[in-house]
N, CA, C and O atoms as a GROMACS GRO file, in nm:
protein
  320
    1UNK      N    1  11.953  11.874  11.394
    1UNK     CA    2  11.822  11.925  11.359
    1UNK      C    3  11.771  12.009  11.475
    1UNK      O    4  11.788  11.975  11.592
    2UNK      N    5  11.704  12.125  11.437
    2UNK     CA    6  11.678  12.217  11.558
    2UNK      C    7  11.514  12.208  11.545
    2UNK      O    8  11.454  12.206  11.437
    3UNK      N    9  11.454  12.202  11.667
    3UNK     CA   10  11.360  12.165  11.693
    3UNK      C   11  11.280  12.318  11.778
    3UNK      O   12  11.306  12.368  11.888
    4UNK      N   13  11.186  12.356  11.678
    4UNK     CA   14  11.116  12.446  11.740
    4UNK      C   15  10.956  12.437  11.763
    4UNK      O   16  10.873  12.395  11.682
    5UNK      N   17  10.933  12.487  11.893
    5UNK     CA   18  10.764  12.414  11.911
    5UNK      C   19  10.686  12.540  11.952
    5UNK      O   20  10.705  12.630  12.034
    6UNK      N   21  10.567  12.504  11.838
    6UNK     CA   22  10.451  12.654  11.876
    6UNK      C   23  10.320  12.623  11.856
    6UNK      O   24  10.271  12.560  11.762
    7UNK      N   25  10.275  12.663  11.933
    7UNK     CA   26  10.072  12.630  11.907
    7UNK      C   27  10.088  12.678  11.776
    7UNK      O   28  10.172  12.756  11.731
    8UNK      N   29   9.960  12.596  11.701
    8UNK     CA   30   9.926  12.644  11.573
    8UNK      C   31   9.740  12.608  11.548
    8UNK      O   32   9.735  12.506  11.478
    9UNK      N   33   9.673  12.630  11.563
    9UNK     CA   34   9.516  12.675  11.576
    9UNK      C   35   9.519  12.522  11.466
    9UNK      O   36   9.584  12.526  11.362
   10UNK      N   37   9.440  12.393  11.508
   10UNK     CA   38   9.442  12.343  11.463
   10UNK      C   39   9.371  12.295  11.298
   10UNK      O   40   9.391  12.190  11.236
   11UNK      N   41   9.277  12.425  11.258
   11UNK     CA   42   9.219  12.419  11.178
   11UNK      C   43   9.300  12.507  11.100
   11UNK      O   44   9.296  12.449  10.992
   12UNK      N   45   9.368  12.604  11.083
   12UNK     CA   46   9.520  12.656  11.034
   12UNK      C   47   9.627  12.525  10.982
   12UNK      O   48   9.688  12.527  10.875
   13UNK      N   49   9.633  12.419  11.080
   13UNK     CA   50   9.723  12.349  11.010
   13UNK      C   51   9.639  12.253  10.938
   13UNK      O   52   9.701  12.159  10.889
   14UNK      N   53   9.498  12.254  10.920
   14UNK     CA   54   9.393  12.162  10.783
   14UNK      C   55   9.434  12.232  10.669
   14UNK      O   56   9.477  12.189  10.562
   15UNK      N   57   9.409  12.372  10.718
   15UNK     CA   58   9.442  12.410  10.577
   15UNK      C   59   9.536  12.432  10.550
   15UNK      O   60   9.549  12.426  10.427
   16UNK      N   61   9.630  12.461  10.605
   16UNK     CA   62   9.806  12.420  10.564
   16UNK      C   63   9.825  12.284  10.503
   16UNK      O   64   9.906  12.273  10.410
   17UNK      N   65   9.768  12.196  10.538
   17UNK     CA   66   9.829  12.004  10.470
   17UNK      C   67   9.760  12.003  10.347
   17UNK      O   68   9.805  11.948  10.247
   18UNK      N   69   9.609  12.086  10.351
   18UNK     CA   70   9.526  12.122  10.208
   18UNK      C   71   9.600  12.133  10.110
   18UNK      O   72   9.599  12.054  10.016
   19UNK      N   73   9.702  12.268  10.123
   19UNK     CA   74   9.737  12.313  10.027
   19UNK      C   75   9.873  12.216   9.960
   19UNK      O   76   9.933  12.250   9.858
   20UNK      N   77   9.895  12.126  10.018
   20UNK     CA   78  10.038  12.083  10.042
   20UNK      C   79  10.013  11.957   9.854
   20UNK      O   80   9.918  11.894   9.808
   21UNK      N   81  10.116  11.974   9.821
   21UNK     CA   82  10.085  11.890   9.701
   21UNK      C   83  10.076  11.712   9.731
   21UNK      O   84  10.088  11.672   9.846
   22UNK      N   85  10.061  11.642   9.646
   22UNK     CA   86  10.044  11.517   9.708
   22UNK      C   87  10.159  11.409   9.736
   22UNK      O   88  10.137  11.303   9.794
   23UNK      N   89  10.300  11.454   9.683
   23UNK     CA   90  10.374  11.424   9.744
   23UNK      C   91  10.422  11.457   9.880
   23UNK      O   92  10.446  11.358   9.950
   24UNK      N   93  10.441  11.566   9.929
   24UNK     CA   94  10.434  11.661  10.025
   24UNK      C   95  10.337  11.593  10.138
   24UNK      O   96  10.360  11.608  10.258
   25UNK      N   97  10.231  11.520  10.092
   25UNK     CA   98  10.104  11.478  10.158
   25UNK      C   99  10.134  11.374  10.229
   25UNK      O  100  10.112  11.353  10.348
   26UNK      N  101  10.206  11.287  10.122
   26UNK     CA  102  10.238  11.133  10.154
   26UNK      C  103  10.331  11.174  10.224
   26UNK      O  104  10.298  11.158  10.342
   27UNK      N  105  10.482  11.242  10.212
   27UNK     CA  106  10.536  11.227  10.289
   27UNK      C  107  10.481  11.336  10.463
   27UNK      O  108  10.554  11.302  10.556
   28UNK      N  109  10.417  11.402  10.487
   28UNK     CA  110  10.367  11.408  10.620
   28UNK      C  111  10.283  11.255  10.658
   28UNK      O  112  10.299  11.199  10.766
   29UNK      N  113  10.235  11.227  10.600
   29UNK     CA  114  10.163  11.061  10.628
   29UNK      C  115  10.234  10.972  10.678
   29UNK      O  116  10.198  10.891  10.763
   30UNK      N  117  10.356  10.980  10.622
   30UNK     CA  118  10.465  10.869  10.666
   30UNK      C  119  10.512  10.944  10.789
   30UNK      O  120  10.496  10.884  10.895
   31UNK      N  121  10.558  11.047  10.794
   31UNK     CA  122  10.581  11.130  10.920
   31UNK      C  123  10.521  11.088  11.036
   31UNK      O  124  10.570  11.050  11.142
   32UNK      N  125  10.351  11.104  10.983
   32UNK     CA  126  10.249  11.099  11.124
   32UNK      C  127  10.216  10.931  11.125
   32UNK      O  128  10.158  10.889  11.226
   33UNK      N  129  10.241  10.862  11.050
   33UNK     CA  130  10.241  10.741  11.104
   33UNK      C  131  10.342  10.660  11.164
   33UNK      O  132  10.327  10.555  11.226
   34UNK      N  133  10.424  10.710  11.142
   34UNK     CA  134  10.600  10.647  11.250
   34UNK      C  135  10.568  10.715  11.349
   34UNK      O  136  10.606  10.661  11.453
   35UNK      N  137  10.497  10.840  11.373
   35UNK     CA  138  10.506  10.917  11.522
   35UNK      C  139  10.377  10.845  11.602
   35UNK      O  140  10.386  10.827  11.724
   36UNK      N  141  10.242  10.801  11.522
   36UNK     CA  142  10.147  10.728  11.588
   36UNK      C  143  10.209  10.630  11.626
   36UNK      O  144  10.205  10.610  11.748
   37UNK      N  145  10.276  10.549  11.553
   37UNK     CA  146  10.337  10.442  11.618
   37UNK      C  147  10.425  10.414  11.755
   37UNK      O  148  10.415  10.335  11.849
   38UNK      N  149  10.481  10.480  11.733
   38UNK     CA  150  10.579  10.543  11.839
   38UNK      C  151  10.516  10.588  11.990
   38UNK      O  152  10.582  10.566  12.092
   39UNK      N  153  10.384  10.650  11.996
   39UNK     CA  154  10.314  10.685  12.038
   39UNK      C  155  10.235  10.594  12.131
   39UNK      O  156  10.222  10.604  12.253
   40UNK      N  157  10.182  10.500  12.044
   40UNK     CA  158  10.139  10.353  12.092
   40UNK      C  159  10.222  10.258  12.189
   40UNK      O  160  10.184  10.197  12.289
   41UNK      N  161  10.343  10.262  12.128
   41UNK     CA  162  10.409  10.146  12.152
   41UNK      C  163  10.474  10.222  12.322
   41UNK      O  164  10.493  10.172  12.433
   42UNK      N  165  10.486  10.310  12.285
   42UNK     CA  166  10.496  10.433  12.452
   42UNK      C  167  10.425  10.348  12.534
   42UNK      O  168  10.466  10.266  12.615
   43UNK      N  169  10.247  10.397  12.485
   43UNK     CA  170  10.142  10.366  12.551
   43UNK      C  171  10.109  10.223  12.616
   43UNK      O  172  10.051  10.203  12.723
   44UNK      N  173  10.156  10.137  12.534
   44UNK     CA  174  10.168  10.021  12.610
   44UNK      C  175  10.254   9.971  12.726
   44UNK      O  176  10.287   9.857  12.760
   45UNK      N  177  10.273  10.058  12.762
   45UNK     CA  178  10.439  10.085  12.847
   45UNK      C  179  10.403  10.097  12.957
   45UNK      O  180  10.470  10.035  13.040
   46UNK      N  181  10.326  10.150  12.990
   46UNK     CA  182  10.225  10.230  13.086
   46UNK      C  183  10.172  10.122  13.188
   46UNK      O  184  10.104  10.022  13.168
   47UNK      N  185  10.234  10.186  13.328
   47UNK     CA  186  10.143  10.118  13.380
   47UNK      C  187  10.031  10.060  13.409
   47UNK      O  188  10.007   9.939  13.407
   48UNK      N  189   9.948  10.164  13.442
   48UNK     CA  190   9.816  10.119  13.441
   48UNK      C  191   9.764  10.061  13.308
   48UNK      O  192   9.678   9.973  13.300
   49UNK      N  193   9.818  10.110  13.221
   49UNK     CA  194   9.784   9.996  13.063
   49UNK      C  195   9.821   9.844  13.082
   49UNK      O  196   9.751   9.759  13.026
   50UNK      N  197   9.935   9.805  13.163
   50UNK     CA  198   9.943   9.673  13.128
   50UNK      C  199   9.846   9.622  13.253
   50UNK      O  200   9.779   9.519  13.259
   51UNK      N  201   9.861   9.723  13.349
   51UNK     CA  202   9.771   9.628  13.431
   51UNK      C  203   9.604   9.604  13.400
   51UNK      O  204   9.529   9.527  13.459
   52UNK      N  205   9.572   9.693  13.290
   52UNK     CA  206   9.416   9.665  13.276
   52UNK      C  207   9.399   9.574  13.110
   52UNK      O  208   9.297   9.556  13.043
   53UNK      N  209   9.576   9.521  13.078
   53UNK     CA  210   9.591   9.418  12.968
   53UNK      C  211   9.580   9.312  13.069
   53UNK      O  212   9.478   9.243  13.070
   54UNK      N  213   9.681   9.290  13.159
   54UNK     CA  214   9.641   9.162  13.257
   54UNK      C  215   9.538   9.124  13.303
   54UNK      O  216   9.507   9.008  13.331
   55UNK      N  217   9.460   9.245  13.316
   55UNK     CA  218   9.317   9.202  13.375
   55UNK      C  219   9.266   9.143  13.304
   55UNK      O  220   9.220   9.033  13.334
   56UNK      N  221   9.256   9.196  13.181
   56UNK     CA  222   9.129   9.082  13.046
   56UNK      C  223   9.200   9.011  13.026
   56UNK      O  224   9.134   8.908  13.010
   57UNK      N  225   9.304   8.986  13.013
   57UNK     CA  226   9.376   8.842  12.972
   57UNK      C  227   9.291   8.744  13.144
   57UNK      O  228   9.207   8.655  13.146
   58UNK      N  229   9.335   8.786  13.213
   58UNK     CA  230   9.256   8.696  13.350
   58UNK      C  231   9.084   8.677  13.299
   58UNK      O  232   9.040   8.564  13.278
   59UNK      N  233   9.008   8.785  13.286
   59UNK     CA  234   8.878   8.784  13.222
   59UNK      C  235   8.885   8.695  13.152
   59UNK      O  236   8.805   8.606  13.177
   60UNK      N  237   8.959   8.677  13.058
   60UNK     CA  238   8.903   8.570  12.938
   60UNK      C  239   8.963   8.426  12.949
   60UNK      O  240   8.946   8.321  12.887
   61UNK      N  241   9.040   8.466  13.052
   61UNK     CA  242   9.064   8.271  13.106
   61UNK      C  243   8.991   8.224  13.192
   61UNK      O  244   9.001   8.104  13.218
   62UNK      N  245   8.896   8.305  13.262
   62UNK     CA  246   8.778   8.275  13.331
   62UNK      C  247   8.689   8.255  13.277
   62UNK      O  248   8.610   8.171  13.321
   63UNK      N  249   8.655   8.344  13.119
   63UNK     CA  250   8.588   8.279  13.057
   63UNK      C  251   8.475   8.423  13.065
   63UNK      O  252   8.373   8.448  13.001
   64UNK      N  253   8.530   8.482  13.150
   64UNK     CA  254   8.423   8.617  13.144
   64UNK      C  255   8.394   8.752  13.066
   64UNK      O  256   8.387   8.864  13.115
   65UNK      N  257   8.380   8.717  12.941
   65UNK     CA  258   8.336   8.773  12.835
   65UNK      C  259   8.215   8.742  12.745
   65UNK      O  260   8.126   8.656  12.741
   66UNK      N  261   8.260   8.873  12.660
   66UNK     CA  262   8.136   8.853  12.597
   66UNK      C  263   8.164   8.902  12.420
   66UNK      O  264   8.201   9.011  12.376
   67UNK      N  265   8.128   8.768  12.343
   67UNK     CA  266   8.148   8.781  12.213
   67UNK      C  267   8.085   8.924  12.128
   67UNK      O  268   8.001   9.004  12.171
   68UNK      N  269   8.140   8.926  12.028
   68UNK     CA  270   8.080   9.046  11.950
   68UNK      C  271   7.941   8.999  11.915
   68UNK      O  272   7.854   9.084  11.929
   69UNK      N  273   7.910   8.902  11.881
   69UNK     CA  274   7.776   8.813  11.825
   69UNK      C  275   7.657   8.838  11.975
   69UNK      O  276   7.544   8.882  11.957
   70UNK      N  277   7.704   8.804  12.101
   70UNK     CA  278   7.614   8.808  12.235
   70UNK      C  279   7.632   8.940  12.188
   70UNK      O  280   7.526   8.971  12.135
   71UNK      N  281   7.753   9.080  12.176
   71UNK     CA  282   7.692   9.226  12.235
   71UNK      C  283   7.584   9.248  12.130
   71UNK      O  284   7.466   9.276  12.150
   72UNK      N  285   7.646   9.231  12.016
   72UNK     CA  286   7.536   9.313  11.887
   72UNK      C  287   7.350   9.254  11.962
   72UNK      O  288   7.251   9.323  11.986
   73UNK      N  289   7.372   9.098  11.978
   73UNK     CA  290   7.230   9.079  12.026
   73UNK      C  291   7.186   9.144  12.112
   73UNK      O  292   7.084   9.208  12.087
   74UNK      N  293   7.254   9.155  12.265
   74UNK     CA  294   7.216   9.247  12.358
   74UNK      C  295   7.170   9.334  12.323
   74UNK      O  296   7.052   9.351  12.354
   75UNK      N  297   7.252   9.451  12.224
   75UNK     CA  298   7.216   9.591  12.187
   75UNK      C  299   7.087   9.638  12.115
   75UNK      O  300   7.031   9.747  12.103
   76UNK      N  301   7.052   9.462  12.055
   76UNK     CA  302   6.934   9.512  11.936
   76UNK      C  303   6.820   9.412  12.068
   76UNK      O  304   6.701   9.398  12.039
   77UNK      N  305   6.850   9.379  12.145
   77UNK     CA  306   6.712   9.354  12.214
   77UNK      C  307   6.698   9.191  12.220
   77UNK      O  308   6.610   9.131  12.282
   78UNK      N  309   6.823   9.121  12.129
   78UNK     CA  310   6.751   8.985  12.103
   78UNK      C  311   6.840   8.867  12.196
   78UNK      O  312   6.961   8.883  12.208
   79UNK      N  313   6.812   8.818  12.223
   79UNK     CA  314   6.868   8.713  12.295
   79UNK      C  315   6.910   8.558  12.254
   79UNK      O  316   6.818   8.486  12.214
   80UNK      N  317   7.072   8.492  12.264
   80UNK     CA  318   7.095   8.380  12.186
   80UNK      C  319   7.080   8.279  12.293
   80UNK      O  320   7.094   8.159  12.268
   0.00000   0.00000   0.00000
């Protein structure tokens, strides 16, 4: 497979996938979701990613967090 790479104005390729029928659709979907994936699983790879996974894993065995239930209160003003 020959692999050729070129800027393409990213609102050029909206309306390029627009026109694309809906099979055509699904299969770019499946495309771009094996490549997100792929992408991710890179990303976790990463140094500084695992070291700021180790960190909250340490955070939350200390116990130093904060539930979704405490932020939403924080945010609206109210206190539990």
């Amino acid at each position: 497979m020959t692999i050729v790479k070129f800027n393409v104005p990213f609102e050029s390729l909206v309306e390029a996938i627009t026109s694309l029928d809906l099979e055509k659709k699904r299969e770019l979907l499946e495309i771009l979701e094996d490549l997100v994936f792929e992408s991710e699983e890179s990303l976790e790879q990463e140094p500084q990613v695992m070291a700021d996974i180790e960190e909250a894993r340490k955070a939350y065995q200390r116990g130093d967090y904060q539930t979704i239930q405490e932020y939403i209160a924080s945010k609206s003003g109210k206190t539990s």
